[in-house]
Backbone as CSV, one residue per row, in Angstrom:
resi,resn,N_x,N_y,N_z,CA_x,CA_y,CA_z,C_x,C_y,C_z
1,UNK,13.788,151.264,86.332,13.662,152.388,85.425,13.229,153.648,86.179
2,UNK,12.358,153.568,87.130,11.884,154.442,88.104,13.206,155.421,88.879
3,UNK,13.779,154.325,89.438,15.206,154.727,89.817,15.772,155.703,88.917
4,UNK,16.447,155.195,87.758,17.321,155.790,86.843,16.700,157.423,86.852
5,UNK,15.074,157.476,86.413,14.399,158.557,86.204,14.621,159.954,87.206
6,UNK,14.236,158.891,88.321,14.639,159.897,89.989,15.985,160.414,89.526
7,UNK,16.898,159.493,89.489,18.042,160.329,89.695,18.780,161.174,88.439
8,UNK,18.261,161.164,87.586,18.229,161.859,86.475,17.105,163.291,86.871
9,UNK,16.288,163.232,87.530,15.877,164.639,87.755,16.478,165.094,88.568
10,UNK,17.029,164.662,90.395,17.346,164.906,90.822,18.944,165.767,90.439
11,UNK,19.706,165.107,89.658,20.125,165.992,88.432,20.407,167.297,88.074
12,UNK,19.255,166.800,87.323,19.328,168.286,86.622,18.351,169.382,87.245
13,UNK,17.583,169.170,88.343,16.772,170.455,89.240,18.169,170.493,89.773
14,UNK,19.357,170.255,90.061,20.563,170.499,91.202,21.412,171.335,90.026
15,UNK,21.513,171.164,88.604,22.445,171.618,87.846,22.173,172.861,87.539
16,UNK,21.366,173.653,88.104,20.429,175.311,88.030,20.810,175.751,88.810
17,UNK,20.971,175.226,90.131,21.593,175.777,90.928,22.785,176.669,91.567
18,UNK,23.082,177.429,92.523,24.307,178.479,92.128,25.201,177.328,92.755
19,UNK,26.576,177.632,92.638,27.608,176.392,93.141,28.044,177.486,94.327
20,UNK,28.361,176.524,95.001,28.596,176.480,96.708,30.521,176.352,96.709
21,UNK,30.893,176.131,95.526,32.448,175.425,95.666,32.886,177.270,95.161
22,UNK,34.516,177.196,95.449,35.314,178.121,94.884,36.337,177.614,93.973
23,UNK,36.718,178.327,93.366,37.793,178.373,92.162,39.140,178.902,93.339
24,UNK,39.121,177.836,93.776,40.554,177.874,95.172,41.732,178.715,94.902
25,UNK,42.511,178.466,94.224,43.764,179.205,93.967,43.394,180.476,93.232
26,UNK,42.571,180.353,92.057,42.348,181.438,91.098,41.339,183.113,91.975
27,UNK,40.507,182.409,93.024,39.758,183.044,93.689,39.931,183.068,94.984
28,UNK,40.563,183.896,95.498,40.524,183.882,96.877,39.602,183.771,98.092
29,UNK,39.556,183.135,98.944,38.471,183.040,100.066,38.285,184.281,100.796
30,UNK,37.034,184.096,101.378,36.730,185.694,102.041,36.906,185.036,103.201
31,UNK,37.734,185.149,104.611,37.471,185.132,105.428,37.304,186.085,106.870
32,UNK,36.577,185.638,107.766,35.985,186.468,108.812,37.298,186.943,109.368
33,UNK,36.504,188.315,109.861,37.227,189.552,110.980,38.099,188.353,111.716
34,UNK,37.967,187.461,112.528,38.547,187.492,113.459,39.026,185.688,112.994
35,UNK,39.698,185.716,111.945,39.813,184.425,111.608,41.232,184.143,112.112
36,UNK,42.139,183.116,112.760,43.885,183.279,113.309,44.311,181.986,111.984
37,UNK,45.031,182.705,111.346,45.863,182.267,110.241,47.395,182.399,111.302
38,UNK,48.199,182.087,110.184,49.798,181.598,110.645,50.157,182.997,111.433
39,UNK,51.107,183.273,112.324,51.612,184.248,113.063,52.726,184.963,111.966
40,UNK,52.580,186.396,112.568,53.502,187.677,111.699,54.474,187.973,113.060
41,UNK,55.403,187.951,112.822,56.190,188.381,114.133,57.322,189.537,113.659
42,UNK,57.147,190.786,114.562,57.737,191.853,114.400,59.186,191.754,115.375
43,UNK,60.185,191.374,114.690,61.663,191.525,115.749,61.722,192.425,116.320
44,UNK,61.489,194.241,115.939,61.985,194.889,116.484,61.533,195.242,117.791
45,UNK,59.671,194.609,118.029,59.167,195.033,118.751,59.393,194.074,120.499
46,UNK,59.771,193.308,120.009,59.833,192.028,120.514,61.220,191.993,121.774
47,UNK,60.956,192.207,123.427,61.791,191.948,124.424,62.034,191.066,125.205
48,UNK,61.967,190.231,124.336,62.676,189.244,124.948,61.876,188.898,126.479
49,UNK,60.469,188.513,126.026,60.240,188.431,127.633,59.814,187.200,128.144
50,UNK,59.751,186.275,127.035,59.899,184.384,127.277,58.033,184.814,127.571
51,UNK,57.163,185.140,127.429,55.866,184.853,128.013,54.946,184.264,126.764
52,UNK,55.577,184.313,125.685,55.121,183.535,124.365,55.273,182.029,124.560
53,UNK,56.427,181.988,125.523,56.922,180.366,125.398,56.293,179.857,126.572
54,UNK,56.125,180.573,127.611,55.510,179.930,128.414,54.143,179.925,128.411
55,UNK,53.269,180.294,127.781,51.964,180.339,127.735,51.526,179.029,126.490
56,UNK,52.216,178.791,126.105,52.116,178.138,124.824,51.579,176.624,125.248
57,UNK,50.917,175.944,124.471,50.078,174.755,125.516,50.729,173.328,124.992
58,UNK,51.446,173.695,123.362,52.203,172.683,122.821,53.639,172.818,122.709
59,UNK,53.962,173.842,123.727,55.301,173.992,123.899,56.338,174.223,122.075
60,UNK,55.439,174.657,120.871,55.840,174.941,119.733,56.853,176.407,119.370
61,UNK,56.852,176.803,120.691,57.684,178.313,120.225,59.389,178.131,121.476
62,UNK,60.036,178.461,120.386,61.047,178.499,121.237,62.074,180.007,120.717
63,UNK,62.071,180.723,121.642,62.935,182.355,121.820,64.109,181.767,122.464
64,UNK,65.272,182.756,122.173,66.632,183.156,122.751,67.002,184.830,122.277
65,UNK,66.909,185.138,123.291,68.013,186.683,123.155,69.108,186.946,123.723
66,UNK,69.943,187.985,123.626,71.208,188.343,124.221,71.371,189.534,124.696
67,UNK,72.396,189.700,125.470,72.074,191.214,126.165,72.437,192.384,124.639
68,UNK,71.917,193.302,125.650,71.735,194.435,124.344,73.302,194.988,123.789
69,UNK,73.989,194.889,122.634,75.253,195.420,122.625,75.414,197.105,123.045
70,UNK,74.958,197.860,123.052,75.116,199.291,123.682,74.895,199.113,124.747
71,UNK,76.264,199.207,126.161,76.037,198.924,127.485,75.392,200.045,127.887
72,UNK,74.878,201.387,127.202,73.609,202.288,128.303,72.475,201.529,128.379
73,UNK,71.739,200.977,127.845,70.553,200.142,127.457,70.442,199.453,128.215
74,UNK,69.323,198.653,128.773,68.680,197.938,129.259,68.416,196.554,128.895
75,UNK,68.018,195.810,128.650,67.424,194.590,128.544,68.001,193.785,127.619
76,UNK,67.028,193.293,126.557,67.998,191.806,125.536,67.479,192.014,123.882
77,UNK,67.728,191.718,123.519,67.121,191.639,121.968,67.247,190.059,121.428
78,UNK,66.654,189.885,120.504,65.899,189.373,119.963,67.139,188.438,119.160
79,UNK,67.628,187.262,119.544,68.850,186.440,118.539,67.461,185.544,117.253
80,UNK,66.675,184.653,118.633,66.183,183.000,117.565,64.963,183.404,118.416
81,UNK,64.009,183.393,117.117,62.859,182.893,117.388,62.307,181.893,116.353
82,UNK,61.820,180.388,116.901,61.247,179.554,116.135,59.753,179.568,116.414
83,UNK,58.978,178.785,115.864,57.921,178.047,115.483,57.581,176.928,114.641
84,UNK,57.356,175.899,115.802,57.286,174.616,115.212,56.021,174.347,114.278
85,UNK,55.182,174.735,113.238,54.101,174.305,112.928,53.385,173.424,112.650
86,UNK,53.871,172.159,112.916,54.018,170.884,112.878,52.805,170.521,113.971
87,UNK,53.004,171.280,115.250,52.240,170.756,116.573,51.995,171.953,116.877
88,UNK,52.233,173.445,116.439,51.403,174.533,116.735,49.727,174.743,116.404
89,UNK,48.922,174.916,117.127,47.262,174.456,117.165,46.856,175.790,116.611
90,UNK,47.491,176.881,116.749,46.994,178.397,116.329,45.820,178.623,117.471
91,UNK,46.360,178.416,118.453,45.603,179.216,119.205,45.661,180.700,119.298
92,UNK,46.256,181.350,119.835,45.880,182.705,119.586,46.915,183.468,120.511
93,UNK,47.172,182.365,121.829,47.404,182.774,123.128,49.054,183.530,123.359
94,UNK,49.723,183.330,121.886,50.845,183.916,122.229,50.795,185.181,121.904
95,UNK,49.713,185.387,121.087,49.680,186.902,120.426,48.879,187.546,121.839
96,UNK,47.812,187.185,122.422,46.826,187.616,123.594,48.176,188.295,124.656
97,UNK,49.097,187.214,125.149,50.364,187.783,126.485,50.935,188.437,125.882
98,UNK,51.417,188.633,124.549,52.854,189.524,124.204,52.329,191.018,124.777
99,UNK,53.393,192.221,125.270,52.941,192.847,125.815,53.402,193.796,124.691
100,UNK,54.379,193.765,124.401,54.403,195.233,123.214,53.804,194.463,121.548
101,UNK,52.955,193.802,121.202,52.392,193.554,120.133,53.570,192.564,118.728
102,UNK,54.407,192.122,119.496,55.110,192.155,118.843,54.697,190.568,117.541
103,UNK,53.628,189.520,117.931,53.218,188.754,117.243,51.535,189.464,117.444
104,UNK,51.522,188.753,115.819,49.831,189.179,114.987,49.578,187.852,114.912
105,UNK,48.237,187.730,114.423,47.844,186.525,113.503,47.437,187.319,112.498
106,UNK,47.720,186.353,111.007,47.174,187.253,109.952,45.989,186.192,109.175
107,UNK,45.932,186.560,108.338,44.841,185.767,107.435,45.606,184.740,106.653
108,UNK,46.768,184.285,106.477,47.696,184.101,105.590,47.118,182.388,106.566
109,UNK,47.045,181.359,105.752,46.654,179.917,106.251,47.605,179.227,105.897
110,UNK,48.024,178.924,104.279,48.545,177.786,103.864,49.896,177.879,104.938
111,UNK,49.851,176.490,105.134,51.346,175.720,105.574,51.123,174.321,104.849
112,UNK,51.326,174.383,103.390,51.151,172.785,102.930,52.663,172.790,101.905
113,UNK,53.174,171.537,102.904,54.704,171.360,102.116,54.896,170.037,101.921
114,UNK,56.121,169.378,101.477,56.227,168.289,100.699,56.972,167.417,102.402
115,UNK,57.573,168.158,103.181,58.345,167.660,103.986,57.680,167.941,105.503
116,UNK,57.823,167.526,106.422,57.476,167.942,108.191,58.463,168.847,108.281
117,UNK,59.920,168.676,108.192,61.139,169.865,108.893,60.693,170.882,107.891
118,UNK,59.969,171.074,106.889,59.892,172.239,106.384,58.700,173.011,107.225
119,UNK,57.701,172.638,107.791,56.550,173.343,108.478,57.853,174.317,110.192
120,UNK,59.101,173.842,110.462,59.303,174.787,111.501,60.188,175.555,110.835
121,UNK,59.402,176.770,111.557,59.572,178.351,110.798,60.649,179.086,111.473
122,UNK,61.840,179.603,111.278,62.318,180.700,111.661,61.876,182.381,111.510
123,UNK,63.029,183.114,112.477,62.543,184.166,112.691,62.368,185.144,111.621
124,UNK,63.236,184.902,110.313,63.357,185.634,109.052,61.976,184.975,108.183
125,UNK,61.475,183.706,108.538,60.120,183.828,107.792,59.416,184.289,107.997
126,UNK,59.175,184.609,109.729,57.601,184.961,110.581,57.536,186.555,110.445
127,UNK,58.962,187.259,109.995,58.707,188.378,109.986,58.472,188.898,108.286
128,UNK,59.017,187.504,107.538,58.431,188.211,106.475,57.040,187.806,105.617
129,UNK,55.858,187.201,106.816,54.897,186.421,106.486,54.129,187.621,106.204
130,UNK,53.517,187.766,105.039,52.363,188.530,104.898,51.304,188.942,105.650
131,UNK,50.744,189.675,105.849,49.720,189.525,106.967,48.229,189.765,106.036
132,UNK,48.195,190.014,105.097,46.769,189.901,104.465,46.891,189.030,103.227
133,UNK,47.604,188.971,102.247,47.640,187.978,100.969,48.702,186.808,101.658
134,UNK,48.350,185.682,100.339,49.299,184.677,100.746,50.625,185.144,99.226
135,UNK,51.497,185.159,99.961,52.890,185.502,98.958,52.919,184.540,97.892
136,UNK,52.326,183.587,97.692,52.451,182.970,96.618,51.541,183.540,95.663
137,UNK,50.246,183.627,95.562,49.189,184.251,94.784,49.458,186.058,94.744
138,UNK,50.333,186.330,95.492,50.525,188.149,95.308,50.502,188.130,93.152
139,UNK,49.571,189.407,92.980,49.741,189.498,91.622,50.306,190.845,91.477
C-alpha cells in the first residue's frame, strides 16, 4: 500500500510540472545557429570542380558536367548531381571545400520515407530544398 501511495504522489507533484515534449508537426522546433540539416544546392553556382566528391568520406555524392555549349567560355556546367542519403552522415565537409558556395546546409531535417531508393536525391530536389521551413508544413 506504501508503494501504490509513493507512486501516486510521485504523480501528481510531476503533473504541475511544465512539459519538456513538443507538439512535433503542429509546432515547430527551434533549432541552433549552426545546426547541418539536408544540403540546398545552387546549379548555377556550381563548376564543376569534383572537390564535393572527393572530400566526401562516404563517397554519397556523385557530379557529372559537360563542356560549356558557347565555345567563348571556359569550363563545364553542371549535367547530374546526386546525393545518396541513405549513407550520407551530414557532415558538413562538402559545403566547407565548395569554392563558389554553391552547396548550403539548411535547417530543413526530415528525410523519412516509406522506401531506401526514395532517400537518393537528385539535382532538381537539392535545388529546390528549402533552406529554412520544411515544404511540407509551409502554411
Amino acid at each position: 500500500m506504501r508503494g501504490l501511495a509513493k507512486g501516486l504522489a510521485y504523480t501528481l507533484k510531476n503533473m504541475t510540472k511544465e512539459k519538456v515534449t513538443y507538439a512535433y508537426p503542429d509546432q515547430p522546433l527551434e533549432l541552433p545557429d549552426r545546426f547541418r540539416g539536408i544540403q540546398k544546392f545552387y546549379p548555377e553556382k556550381c563548376i564543376v570542380c569534383n572537390q564535393c566528391v572527393a572530400i566526401c568520406p562516404t563517397d554519397c555524392i556523385s557530379l557529372t558536367g559537360k563542356p560549356h555549349p558557347d565555345p567563348n567560355k571556359k569550363g563545364k556546367i553542371i549535367e547530374t548531381y546526386d546525393i545518396n542519403f541513405e549513407i550520407c552522415i551530414l557532415c558538413d565537409l562538402c559545403t566547407e571545400v565548395c569554392p563558389t558556395e554553391a552547396i548550403i546546409m539548411t535547417n530543413n531535417f526530415e528525410l523519412a520515407e516509406f522506401s531506401r531508393d526514395e532517400l537518393f536525391k537528385n539535382l532538381e530536389w537539392l535545388d529546390e530544398n528549402d533552406t529554412n521551413l520544411r515544404k511540407e508544413n509551409k502554411v
